[in-house]
N, C-alpha and C positions, 0 to 999 in steps of 0.2 A: 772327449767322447760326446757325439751329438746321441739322445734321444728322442724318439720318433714316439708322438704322441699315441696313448691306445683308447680305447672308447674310456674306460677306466681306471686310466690312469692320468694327474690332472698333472697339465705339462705349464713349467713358466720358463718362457724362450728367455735367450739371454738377452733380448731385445726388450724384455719388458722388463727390465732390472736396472736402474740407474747407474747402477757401481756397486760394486764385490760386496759390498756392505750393507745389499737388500735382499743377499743369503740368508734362510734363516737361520734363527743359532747364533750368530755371531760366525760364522764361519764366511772366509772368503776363495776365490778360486783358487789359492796358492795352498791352502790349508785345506782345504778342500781335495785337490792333487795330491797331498802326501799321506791320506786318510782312504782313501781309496784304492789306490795304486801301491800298497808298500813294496808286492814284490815285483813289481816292475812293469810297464805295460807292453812289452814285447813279446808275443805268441806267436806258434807256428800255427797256419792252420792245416786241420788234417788232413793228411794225404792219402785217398783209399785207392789210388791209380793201379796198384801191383796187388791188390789184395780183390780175387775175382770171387770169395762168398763174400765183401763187404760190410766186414765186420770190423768193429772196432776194439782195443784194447782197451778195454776200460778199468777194470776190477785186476788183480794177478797178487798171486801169492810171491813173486819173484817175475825178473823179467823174461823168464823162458816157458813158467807156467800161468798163462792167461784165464780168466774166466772173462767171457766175450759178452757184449752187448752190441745187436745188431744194428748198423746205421744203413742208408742207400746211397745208390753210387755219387750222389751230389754231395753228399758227405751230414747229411739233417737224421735225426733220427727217425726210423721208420717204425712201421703200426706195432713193431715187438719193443719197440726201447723209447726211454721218454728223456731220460737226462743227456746234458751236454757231453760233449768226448772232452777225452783227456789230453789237454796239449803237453802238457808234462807233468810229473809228479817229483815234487820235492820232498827231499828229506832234510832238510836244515831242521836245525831246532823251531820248533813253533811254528815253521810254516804250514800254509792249508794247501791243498790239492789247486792246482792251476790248471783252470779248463778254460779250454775254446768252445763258447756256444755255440749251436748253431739255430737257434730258434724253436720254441714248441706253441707256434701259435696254433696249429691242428691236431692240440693234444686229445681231443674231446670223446675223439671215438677210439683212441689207441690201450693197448690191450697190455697187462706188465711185460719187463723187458724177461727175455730170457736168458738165461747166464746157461756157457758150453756145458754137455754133458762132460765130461772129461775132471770136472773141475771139481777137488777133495772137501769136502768140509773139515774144519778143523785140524788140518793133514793128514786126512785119511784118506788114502790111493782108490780111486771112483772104479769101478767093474773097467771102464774103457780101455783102461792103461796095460800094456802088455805088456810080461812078465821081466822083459831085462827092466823096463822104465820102472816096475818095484822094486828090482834091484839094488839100481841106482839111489831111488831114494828112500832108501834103510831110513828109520828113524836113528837119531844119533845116540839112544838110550838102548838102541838095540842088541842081540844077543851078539850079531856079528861084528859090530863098535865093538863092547865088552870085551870081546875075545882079543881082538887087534891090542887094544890096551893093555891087557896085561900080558901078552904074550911079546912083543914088539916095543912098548915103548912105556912099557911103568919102570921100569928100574932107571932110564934116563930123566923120567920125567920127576921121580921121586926125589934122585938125586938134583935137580936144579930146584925143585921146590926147598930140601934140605938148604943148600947153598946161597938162594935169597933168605931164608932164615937167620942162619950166621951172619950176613952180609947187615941186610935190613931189619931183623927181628920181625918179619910178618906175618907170625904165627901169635895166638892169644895163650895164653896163662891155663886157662881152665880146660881140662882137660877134653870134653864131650866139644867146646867151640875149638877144642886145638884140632879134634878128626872130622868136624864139619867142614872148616877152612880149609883142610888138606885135600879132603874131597875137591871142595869146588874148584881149589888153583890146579891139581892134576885134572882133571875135567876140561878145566879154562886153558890149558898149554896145550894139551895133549888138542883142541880142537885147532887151536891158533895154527900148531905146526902143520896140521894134515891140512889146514887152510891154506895160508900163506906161504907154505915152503920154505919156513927158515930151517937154518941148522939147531939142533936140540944141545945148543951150549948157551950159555946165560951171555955172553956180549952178544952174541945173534937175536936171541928172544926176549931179551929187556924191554928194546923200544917196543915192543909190540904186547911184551904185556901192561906197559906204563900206558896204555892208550886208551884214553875213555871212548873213544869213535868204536876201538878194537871191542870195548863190553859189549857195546850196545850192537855192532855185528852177529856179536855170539848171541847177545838173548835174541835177537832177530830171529837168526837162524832156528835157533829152537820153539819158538814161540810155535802153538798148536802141538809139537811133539808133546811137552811137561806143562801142567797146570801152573794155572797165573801164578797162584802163590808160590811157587816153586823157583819160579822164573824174575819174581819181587826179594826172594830170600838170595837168590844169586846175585841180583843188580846190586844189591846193598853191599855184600860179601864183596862181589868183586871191585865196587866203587872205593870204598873205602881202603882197597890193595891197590887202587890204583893211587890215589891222593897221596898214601905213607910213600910209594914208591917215588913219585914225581917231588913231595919232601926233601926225599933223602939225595935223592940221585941229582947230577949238575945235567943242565940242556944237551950238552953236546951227547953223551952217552944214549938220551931216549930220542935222538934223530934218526929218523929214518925217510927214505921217498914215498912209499906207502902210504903216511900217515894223510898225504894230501888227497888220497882220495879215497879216503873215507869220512863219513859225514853223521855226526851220531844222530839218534831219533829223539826227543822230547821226553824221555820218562823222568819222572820226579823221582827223588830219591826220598826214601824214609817217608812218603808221605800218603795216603790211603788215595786208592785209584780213583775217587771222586773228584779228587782234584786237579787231575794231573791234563796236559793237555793232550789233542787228539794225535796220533801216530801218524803219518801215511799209506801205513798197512792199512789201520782203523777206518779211515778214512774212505778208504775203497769200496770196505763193507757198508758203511754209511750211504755210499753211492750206490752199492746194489740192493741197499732196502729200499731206495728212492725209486728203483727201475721194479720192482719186483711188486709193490703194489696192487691190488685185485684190480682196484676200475681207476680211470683217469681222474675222478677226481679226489680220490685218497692218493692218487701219488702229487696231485697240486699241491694239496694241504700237507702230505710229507717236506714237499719240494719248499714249501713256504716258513713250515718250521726249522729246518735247516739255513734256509736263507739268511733269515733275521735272528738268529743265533750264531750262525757262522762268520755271516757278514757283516752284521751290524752289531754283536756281543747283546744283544737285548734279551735281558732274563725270563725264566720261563714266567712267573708273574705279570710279566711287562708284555705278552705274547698278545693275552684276551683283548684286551685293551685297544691295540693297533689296528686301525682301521683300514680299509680302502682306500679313504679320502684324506689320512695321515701320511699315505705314499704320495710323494709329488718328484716330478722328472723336472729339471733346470739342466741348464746349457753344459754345468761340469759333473753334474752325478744325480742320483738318486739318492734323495730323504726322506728318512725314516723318523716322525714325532712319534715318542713314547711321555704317557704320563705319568711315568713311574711307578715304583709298587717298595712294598716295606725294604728298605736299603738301600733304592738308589732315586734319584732324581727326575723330573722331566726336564727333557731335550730334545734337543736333533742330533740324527746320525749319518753323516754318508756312511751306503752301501758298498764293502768294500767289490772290487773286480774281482771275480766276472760271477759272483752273486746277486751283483746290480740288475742284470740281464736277465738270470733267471727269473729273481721276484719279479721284473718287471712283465716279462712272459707270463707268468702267473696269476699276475693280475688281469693282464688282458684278457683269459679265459676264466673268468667270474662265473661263477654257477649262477642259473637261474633262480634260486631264492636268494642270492645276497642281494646285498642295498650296498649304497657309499658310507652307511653308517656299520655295515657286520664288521664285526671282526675276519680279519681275511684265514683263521686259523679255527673258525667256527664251523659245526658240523651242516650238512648239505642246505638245511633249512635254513642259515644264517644266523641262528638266534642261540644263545648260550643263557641257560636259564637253570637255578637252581643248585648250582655247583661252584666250588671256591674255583677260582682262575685259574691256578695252576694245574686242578685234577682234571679239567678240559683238555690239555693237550698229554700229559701225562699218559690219561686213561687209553687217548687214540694211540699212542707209541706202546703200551702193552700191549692192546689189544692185535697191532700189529707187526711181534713181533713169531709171529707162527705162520709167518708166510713165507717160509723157507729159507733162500739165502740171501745174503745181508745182512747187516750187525746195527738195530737200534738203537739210535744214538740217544744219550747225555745231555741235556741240552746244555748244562751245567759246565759237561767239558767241551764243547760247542763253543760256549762265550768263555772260557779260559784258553782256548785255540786260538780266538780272533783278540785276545791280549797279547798274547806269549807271542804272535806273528809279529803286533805292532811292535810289540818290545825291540825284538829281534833286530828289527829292522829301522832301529832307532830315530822312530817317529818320536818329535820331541813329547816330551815328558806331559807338559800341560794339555798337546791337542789330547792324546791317550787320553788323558783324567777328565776332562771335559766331556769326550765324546763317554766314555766308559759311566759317568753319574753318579759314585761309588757314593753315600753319605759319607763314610770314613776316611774314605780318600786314597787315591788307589796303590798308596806307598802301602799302608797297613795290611790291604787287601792279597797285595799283591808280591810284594817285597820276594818273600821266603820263596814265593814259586816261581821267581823268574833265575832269582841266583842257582835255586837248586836244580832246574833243568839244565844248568848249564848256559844258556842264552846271556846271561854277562855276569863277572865276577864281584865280587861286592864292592871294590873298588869302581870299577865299569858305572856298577846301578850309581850310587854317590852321584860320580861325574853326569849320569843322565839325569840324573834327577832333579842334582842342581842344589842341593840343600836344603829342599824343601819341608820342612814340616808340619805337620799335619796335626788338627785337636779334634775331639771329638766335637766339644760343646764350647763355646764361647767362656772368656774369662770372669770370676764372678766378677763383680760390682759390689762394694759394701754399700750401704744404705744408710 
């Protein structure tokens, strides 16, 4: 990818670089390419030719219910919306949102985006929606669910629950976790079947309850119906029924065709939601806080702390810090020097795709009070004065999160997103830990949340890792 220099962003062509090895960092074009690019460089771009209010999908609670951000017919976004469209959105474990830019150099006078009237908060059906489309979408906790259950289909379901009992023992001992458990696996079949269409006999509905893809659909589905912890108390319930099952049970019997296409989403297990990495639902919302912004240049300074969180994993600490004249554009990517802060290190980062682009956009529409010396995450005056580093960006993301819809992000699970991605996509082990600056080292750091998303199994990490281990502090020396 060629860069095109901006007033403000400070460009070194690859002409003026003797060999891969005048990178900074220690980074060369090869490593470089596989740090930017994990999930691939091939995009479509958007096609708005059949769509004549030229709107774009951006945000959607699912793929049939959209919440829209407006682009124009050339396909750039127009004076209601500021972020890139979506080329695709993945659900792989750890991956981020894959957008096709399309440019915001004339973000200056552009006004927040707007998202469709139509479109539910938290699943709740918006005035728009006529009355069969409430129908349709009953919440699944609803009176008329309720009814179908136990009129229809608890006494099958009871009995195949009974049945893997005897079979696998997957019921607990004590008595109040023995009717929580029963709850949630009649709950979790009773949705699988009215899902999927199997028959309501245990060789039919085994594979599909052995299937961790198959949880993480269900809490999908429900997410917005039942609150988080509700939805954290099932993931665990059902994960852990799934693991004894795949224990007990040999391969052939949990095959199914199905299971290839489903793709589960990133939720950690057992582990408090600060940690865990961003969803692609989450993700959406992220994008529609970035569009939804009062004036242009709180949605820069949104656009910029996403960036270099998402794209570059750079802590919220590490934010104040980064300058203007820290971003520099070379022939294979955009770099990011942070001087680090309590935990991790200075370095260089490439920007991964197609974050690259936006910060770089970003940069090029610099407010009139900044310098090459502001921080590009500083408020309009350029100067941050008086305030520890972190509550500077912190305080703009509460402050902005009463501007309706969109979900403010994390930055936290921002730069566990832009690991869990690299992980995934097994970027070797050392470039991660180098670019990532971890003091501890990013097996320590990172270890427990890569195997428990699921993104590789503890045999898998080993082999990535290489056997590497890691010390805090140097060995003593006696004297």
């Amino acid at each position: 990818m060629e860069y095109v220099a901006s007033p403000h962003l400070r460009s070194v062509p690859a002409s003026d670089a003797p060999s891969a090895g005048a990178l900074p960092g220690g980074w060369t074009a090869e490593t470089l390419d596989i740090m930017i690019r994990p999930q691939g460089s091939s995009t479509r771009l958007l096609d708005l030719s059949d769509d004549s209010r030229g709107w774009n999908q951006l945000a959607s609670d699912d793929a049939r219910d959209c919440g829209l951000v407006p682009v124009n017919a050339s396909g750039q976004c127009g004076a209601a919306g500021y972020f890139p469209g979506v080329d695709q959105l993945l659900n792989s474990p750890g991956e981020v949102l894959k957008l096709e830019h399309h440019g915001i150099s004339d973000i200056r006078s552009m006004r927040p985006g707007r998202v469709a009237a139509d479109r539910g908060i938290a699943g709740n059906v918006a005035p728009g929606i006529s009355r069969r489309a409430r129908h349709h979408l009953q919440p699944p906790n609803s009176t008329e669910f309720q009814q179908r259950l136990r009129r229809d289909k608890v006494k099958q379901v009871t009995t195949m629950v009974d049945e893997l009992h005897k079979r696998y023992d997957i019921l607990a001992g004590n008595e109040n976790t023995r009717r929580s458990q029963y709850s949630h696996f009649t709950t979790y079949i009773t949705w699988l079947h009215e899902h999927y269409g199997f028959e309501l006999e245990l060789r039919a509905a085994l594979p599909y309850i052995a299937d961790h893809a198959a949880v993480q659909n269900y809490i999908d589905a429900h997410e917005g119906w039942k609150k988080p912890s509700t939805l954290q108390q099932e993931l665990r319930v059902l994960t852990r029924l799934v693991r004894h099952l795949k224990e007990c049970c040999d391969d052939s019997s949990l095959y199914h065709e199905s299971a290839h296409h489903w793709i589960p989403e990133p939720y950690g297990l057992g582990q408090p939601p600060q940690s865990l990495p961003y969803t692609t639902r989450e993700l959406r919302g992220v994008v529609d806080w970035i569009n939804v912004q009062p004036t242009s240049y709180s949605q820069r300074r949104a656009a910029s702390i996403v960036a270099l969180a998402l794209g570059a994993g750079i802590t919220i600490g590490e934010m104040t810090g980064v300058t203007y004249d820290d971003v520099t554009a070379h022939a294979h990517a955009i770099i990011v020097f942070t001087r680090g802060a309590p935990g991790t290190r200075s370095r260089y980062i490439p920007v991964t795709t197609p974050w690259d682009a936006v910060l770089s956009d970003v940069l090029h529409c610099r407010p009139p009070g900044h310098t090459a010396s502001s921080p590009i995450v500083a408020s309009q005056r350029g100067t941050i004065t008086r305030q520890p580093p972190t509550k500077v960006v912190r305080k703009f993301i509460e402050r902005s999160k009463t501007v309706g819809y969109g979900r403010a992000p994390v930055v936290r699970r921002l730069r566990h997103t832009w690991v869990i991605g690299h992980a995934r996509h097994h970027v070797p082990f050392e470039l991660l830990n180098h670019a990532a600056g971890i003091n501890r080292g990013l097996d320590r750091a990172y270890k427990r949340t890569i195997i428990s998303t699921g993104v590789m199994s503890g045999e898998e990490y080993n082999a990535w890792q290489g056997g590497i281990e890691f010390t805090d502090y140097p060995p003593l020396t006696a004297m």
